[in-house]
C-alpha positions as CSV (number, residue, x, y, z in Angstrom):
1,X,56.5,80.6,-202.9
2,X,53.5,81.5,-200.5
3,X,54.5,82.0,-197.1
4,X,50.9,82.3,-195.0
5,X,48.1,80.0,-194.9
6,X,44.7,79.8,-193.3
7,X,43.3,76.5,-191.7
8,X,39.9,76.4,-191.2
9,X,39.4,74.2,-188.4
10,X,36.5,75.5,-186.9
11,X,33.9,72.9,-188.2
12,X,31.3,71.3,-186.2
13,X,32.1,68.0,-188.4
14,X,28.5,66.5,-188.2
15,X,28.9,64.1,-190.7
16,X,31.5,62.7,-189.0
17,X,29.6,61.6,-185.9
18,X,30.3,60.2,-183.6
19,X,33.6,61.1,-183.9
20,X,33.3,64.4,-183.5
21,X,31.5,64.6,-180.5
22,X,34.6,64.3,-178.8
23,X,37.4,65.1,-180.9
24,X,37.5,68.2,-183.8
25,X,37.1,67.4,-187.2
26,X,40.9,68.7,-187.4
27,X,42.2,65.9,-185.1
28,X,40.4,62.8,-186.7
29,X,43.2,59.9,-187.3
30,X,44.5,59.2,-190.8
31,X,46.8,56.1,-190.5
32,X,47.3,57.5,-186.9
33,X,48.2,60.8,-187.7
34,X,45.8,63.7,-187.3
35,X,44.5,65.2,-190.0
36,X,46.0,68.6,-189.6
37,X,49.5,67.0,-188.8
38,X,49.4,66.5,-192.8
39,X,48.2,69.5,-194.0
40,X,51.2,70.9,-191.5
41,X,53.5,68.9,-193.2
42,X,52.2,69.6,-196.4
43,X,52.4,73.6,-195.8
44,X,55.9,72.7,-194.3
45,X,57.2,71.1,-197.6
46,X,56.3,74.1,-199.8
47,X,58.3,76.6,-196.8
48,X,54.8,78.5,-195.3
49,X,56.5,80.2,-192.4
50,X,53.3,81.2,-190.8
51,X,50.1,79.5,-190.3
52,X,46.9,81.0,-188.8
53,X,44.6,77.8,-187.3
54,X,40.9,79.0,-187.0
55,X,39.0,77.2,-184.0
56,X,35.6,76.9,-182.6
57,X,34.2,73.0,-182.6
58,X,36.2,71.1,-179.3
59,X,39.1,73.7,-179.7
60,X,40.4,73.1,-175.9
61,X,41.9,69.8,-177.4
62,X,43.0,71.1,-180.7
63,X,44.9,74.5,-178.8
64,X,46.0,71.3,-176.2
65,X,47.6,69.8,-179.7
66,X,49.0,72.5,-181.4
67,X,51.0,74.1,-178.5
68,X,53.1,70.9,-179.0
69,X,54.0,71.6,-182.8
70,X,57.3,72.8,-183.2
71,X,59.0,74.1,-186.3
72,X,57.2,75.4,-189.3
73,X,55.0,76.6,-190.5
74,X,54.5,79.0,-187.1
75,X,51.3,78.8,-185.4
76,X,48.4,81.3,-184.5
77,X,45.5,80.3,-183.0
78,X,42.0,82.3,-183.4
79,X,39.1,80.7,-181.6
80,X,36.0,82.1,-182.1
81,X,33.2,82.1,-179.8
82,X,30.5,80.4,-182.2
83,X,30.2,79.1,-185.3
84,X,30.7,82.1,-188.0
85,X,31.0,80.0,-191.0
86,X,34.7,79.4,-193.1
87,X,34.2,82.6,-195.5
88,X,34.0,85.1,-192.1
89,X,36.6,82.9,-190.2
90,X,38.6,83.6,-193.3
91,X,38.5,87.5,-192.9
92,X,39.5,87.4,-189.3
93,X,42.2,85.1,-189.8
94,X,43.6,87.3,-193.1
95,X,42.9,90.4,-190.8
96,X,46.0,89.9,-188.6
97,X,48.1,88.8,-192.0
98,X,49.7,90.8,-194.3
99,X,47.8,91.6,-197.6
100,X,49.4,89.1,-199.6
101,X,48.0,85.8,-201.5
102,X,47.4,83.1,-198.9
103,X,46.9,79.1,-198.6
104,X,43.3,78.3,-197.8
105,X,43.0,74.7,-196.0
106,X,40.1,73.1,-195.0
107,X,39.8,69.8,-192.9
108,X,37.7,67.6,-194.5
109,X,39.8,66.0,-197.3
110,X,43.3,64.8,-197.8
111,X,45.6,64.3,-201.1
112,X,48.0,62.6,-202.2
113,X,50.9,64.4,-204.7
114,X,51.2,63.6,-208.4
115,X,54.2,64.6,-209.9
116,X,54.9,67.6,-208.5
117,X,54.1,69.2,-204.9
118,X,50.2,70.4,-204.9
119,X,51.1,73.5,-203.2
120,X,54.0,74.3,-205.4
121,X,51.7,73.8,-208.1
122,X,49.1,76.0,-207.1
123,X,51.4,78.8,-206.3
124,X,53.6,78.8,-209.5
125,X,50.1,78.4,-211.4
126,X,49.2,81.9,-209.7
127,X,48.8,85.2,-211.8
128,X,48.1,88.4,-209.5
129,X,47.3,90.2,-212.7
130,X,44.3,88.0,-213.3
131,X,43.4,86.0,-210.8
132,X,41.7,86.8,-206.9
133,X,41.1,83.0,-206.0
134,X,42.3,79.8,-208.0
135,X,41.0,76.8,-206.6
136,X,42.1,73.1,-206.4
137,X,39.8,71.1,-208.5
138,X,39.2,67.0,-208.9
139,X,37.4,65.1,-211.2
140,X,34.2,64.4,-209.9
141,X,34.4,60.7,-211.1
142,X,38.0,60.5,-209.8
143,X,36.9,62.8,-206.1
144,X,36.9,59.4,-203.6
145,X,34.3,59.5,-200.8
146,X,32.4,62.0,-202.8
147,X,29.3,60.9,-204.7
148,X,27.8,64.4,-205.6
149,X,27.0,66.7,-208.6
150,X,30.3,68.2,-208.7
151,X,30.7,71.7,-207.9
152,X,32.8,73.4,-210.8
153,X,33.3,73.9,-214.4
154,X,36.4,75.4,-215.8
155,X,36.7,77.4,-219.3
156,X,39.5,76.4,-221.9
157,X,41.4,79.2,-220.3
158,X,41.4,77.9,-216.9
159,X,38.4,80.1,-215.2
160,X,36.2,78.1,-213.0
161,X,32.3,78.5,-212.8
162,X,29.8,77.6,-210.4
163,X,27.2,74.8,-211.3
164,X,23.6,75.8,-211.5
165,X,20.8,73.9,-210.6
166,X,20.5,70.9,-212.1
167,X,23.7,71.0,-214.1
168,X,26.2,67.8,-213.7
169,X,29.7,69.6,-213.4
170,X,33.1,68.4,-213.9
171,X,35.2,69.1,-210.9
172,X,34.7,69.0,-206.9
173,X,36.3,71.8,-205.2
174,X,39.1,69.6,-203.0
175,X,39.5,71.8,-200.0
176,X,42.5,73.8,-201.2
177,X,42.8,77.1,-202.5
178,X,45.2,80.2,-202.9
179,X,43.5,83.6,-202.8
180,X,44.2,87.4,-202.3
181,X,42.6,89.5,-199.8
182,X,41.2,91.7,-202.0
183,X,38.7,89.0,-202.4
184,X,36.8,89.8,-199.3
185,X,36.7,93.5,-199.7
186,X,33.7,95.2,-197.5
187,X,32.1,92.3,-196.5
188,X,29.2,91.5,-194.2
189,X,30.0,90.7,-190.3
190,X,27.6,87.7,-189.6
191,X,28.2,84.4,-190.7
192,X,28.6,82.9,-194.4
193,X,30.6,80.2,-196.1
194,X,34.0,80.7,-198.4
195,X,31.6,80.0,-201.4
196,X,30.2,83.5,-201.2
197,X,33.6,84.8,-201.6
198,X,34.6,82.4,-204.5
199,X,31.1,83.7,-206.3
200,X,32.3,87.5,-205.7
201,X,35.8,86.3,-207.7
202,X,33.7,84.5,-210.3
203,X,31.6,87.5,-210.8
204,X,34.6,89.2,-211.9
205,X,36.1,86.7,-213.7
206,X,39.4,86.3,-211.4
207,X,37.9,82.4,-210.0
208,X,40.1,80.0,-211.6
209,X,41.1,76.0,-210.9
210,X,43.9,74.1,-210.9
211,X,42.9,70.3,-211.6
212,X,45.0,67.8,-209.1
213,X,47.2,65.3,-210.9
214,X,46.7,63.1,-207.6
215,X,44.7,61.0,-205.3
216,X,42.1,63.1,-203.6
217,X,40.2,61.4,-200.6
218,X,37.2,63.6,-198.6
219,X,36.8,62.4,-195.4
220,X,33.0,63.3,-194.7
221,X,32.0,59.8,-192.5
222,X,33.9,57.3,-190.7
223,X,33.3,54.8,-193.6
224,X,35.0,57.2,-195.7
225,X,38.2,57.6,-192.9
226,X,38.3,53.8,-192.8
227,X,38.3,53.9,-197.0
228,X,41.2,56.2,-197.2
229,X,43.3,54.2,-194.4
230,X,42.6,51.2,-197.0
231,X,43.8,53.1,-200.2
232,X,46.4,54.8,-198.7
233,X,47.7,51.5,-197.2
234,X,47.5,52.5,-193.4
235,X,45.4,49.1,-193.0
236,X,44.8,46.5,-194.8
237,X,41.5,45.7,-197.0
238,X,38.7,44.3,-195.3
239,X,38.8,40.3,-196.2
240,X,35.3,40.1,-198.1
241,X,35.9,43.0,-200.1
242,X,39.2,41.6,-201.4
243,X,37.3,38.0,-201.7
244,X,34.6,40.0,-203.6
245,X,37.7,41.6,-206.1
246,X,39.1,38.0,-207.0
247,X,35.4,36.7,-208.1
């Protein structure tokens, strides 16, 4: 069991305007529940006692909601002062951790379980003899609100690569992810993304996914919130689409 996580809540959520311009990317609604209030309840379920809750983008109003959380997982707030990217928010965050594997949690996407717990998934799926990073993966044709390239392959033994270039790849990474420390190592001090992190552990073979059995629903644009609120049945389907469905 994995008792420390990571959110990254620090986005500017651009995509989501104009939404974002007065609320963090964190505290959009899902069925009337802020995103992050699931992932806290998700991280609750699998027993993380402590939670570390990255901040730049609006972060008076997300600090305003967290103070209120009570129970676990325990919260620690670390605001930075500009945007740093996820992959350097990441280091500060694990610097005042102990050295031990961690949950990694964006705020862009949510899931729904299959037929086990995601999280307790991902951690009884984790070797420490083999592995820095082991991502959560969805089907690209399965990934809802996501219409890309797809971002992964994985090997018969479970090792995930990179796409490159023009290549069409299998998976999408969903937002989730379990990885040591060690994955940092000396790393540079101005900004960059978790991807250059996941490319140092794929470099030396110890990047590896985890394919979830579930629903998976990225919440990039407010069309996309309003989709998931549909197929999770927070509100019901707009009446031309279902006319269009009965045609």
């Amino acid at each position: 069991m994995i008792r420390r996580a990571i959110i990254l809540a620090a986005e500017l959520g651009a995509q989501q305007r104009p939404m974002t311009e007065t609320l963090p990317q964190a505290l959009l609604p899902v069925g009337g529940k802020p995103i992050i209030d699931h992932l806290l309840d998700r991280l609750a379920a699998h027993g993380v006692e402590r939670a570390v809750v990255s901040l730049h983008h609006q972060r008076a109003a997300l600090e305003a909601k967290l103070r209120g959380h009570q129970g676990l997982p325990r919260l620690e707030m670390l605001a930075e002062p500009e945007p740093i990217g996820d992959g350097l928010a990441a280091a500060h965050a694990l610097a005042i951790l102990p050295p031990e594997p961690v949950f990694l949690l964006g705020t862009g996407a949510l899931w729904l379980d299959g037929l086990l717990p995601t999280l307790d998934r991902l951690a009884a799926a984790w070797d420490d003899s083999s592995m820095d990073a082991l991502l959560l993966l969805q089907g690209t044709v399965t990934a809802r609100g996501y219409d890309g390239p797809g971002e992964y392959f994985l090997d018969p033994a479970g090792r995930a690569r990179r796409r490159i270039g023009g290549e069409i790849a299998s998976h999408v990474f969903a937002g989730v992810a379990l990885a040591h420390p060690r994955c940092w190592g000396a790393t540079p001090t101005d900004s960059y993304p978790l991807a250059r992190i996941f490319e140092r552990c794929e470099g030396a073979s110890r990047l590896f996914g985890l394919v979830h059995d579930g629903l998976w629903f990225r919440i990039a644009t407010p069309a996309a919130a309003s989709a998931t609120e549909v197929a999770l049945g927070y509100r019901p389907m707009p009446a031309a689409v279902a006319e269009s469905l009965t045609r």
